[in-house]
C-alpha positions in Angstrom: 99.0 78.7 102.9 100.8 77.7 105.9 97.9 79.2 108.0 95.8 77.2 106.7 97.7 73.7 107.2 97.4 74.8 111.0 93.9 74.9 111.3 93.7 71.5 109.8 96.2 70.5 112.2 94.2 72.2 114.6 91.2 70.5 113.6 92.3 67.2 113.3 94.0 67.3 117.1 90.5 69.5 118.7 88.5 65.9 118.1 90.9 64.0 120.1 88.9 62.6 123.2 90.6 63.0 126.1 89.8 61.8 130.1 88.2 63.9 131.9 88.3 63.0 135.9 86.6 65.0 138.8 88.4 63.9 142.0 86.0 64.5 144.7 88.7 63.4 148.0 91.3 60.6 149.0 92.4 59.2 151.8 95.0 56.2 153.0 93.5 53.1 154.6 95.4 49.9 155.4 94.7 47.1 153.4 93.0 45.3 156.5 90.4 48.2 156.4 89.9 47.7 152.5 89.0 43.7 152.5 86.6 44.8 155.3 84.2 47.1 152.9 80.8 46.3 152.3 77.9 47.6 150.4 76.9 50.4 153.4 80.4 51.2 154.6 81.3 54.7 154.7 85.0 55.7 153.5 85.5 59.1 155.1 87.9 61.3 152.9 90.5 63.7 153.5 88.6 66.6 152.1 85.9 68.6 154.1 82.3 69.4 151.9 82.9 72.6 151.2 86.7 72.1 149.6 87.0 72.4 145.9 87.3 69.5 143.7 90.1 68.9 141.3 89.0 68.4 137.2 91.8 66.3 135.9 92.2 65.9 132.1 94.5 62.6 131.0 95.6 62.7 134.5 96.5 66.3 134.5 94.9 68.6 136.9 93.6 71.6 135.2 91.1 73.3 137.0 89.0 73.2 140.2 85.3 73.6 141.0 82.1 72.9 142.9 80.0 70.0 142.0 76.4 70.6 140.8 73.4 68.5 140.1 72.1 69.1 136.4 68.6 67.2 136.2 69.5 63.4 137.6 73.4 63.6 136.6 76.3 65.4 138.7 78.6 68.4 136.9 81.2 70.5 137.9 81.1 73.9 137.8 84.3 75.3 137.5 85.8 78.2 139.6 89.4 78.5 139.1 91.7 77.3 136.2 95.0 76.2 137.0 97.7 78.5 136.3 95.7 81.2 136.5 95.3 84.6 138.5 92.5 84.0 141.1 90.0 86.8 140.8 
């Protein structure tokens, strides 16, 4: 019986949305630099191209990965979890 109030539990909590953020790069400007931006201005970031970017869930970083175009929209494909063994 008790197994079975878990996956009720389970199913109740598995529809929970959540926030799902890709961070693709930061950087620091001073504020002077910020009330300059325009439409056109490039912010360069503190990540190079070819760095992974971070897939944070409710602010949590839980995996990395590579982002992909999937018809008009970007993705992420994801190459390493967090926490685990890299292969």
């Amino acid at each position: 019986m008790a197994n079975l109030m878990d996956e009720k539990a389970l199913d109740i909590v598995l529809d929970v949305k959540v926030k799902v953020t890709v961070q693709l790069g930061s950087c620091l400007l001073p504020m002077r630099d910020v009330l300059e931006l325009s439409a056109g201005s490039v912010v360069q970031l503190q990540q190079h191209a070819s760095d992974p970017v971070g897939l944070y869930v409710n602010d949590k970083l839980v995996a990395y990965g590579e982002v992909v175009v999937v018809e008009d929209n970007f993705g992420i494909k994801i190459t390493e979890l967090v926490g685990s063994p890299k292969a």
